[in-house]
N, C-alpha and C positions, 0 to 999 in steps of 0.2 A: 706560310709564315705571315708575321702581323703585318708585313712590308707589302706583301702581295696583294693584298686584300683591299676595297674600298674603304673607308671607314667618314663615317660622319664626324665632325669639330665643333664645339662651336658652345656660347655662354649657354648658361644652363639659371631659371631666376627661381630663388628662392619663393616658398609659397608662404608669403605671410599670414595665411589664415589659417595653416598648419603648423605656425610655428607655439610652442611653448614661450606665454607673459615675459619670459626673464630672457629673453633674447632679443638684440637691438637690429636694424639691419642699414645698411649704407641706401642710399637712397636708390641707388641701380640696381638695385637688390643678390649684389654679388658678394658680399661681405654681411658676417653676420658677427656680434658678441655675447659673448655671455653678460650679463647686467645682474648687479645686484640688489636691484628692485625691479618689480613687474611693470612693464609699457602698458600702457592703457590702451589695448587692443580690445575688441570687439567681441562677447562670445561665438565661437564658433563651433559647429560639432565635429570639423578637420581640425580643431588644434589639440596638439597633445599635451594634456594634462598635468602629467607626473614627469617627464623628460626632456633634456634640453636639446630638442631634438623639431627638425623641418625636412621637408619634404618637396622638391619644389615643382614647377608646375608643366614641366614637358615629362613626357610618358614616353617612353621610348621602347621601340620597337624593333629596331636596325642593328647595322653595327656601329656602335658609336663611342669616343672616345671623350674623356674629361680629367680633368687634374685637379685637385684638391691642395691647397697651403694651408697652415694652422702653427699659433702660435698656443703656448701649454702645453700641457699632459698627456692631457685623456681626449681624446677621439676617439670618432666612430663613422667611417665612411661605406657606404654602402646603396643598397636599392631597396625599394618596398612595391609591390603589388599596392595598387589604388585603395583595397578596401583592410588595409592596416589598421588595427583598433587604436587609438587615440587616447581611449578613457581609461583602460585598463588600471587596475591596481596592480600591484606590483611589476616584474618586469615585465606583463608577457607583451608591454606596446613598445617595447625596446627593437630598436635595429638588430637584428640577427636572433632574436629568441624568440621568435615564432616561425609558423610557416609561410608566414606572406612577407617577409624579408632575407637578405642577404648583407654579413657586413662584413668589415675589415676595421678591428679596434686596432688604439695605439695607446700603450700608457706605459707610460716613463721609458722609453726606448723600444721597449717589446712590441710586436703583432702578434695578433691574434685574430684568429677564421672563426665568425660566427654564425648558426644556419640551427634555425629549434633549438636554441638552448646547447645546443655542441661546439662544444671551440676545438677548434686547431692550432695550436702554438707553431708558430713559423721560426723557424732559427735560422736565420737573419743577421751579420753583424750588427749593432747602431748605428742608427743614421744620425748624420746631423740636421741634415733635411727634413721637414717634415712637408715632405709633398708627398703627395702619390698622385697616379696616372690609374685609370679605370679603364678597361677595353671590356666593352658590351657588342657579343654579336650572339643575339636576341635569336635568330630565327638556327645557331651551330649550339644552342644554351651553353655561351661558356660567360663568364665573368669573371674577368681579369682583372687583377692589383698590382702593382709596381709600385716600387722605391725610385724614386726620383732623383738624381742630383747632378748636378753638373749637365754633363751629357750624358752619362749612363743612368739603365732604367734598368731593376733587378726582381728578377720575380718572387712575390710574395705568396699568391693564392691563386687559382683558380677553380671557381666552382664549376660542375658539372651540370645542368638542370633542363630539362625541359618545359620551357616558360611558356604560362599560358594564356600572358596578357601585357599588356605594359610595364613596364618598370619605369618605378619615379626613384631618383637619384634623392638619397638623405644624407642628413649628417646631423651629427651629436656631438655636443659640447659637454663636458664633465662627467658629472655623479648626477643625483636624482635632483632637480630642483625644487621639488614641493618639500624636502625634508631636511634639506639643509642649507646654509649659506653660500653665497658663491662670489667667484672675483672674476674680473674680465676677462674674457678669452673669445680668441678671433679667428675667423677660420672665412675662406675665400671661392670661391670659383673660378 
């Protein structure tokens, strides 16, 4: 069980040099927003391009645990393998549509399991909450999601994998930001 087990805790920082122009971050870099103009960041070849989407800068290897808050829609929580494309057109630099990622979307109440472009629809009742809890134990390849709230935590997803290198913890805020508008939205570690 998850009780028996060790499990690592603990902040997780966002990688601003991975992050996509139209996303803002708190200065401790635990909070991030969506903006509806581009920050005057630095080119980078880690930052992704077409998606409102970071990556942050511990690579995990263990068993480790983390929870995610967000305010909005549309999320996208998940892990990525280090050498995730960045510049892609279309979706293939998206969290869960390749194969150097793993996600767990949320949009308008529903989850969704993402791994290559295959989703898994979770039926789930709605949550009010929008947290979830992540259990990474790296070296059993599972990767776990949970619904969060209160005290109780409900299972959403678990992948099966055998991983063969680090996993950096992402997340994604909306729809595409190179091709459409966008309003604030916030999401935390």
């Amino acid at each position: 069980s998850l009780a028996e087990r060790q499990w690592t805790s603990g902040s997780l920082t966002m990688d601003v040099n991975t992050a996509h122009s139209h996303l803002s971050f708190s200065e401790d870099k635990l909070r991030m927003t969506r903006m509806a103009t581009a920050q005057p960041y630095p080119d980078s070849p880690e930052r992704f391009t077409d998606w409102g989407q970071v990556i942050c800068k511990e690579g995990l290897s263990a068993r480790c645990y983390w929870e995610v808050e967000w305010t909005g829609e549309r999320t996208g929580i998940g892990v990525a393998y280090k050498g995730i494309s960045r510049k892609a057109k279309g979706n293939e630099s998206v969290l869960g549509y390749n194969k150097q990622s793993w996600s767990l979307r949320y949009c308008h109440g529903k989850y969704t399991a993402w791994y290559n472009r295959d989703d898994a629809p979770i039926s789930v009742p709605y949550f009010n909450s929008k947290r979830v809890g992540v259990f990474l134990d790296w070296s059993a390849g599972s990767l776990s999601f949970y619904a969060v709230s209160s005290n109780t935590m409900t299972h959403l997803h678990t992948f099966h994998v055998q991983f063969s290198e680090p996993l950096y913890p992402g997340f994604r805020l909306g729809l595409s930001l190179s091709h459409s508008g966008s309003e604030g939205r916030g999401a935390k570690t």
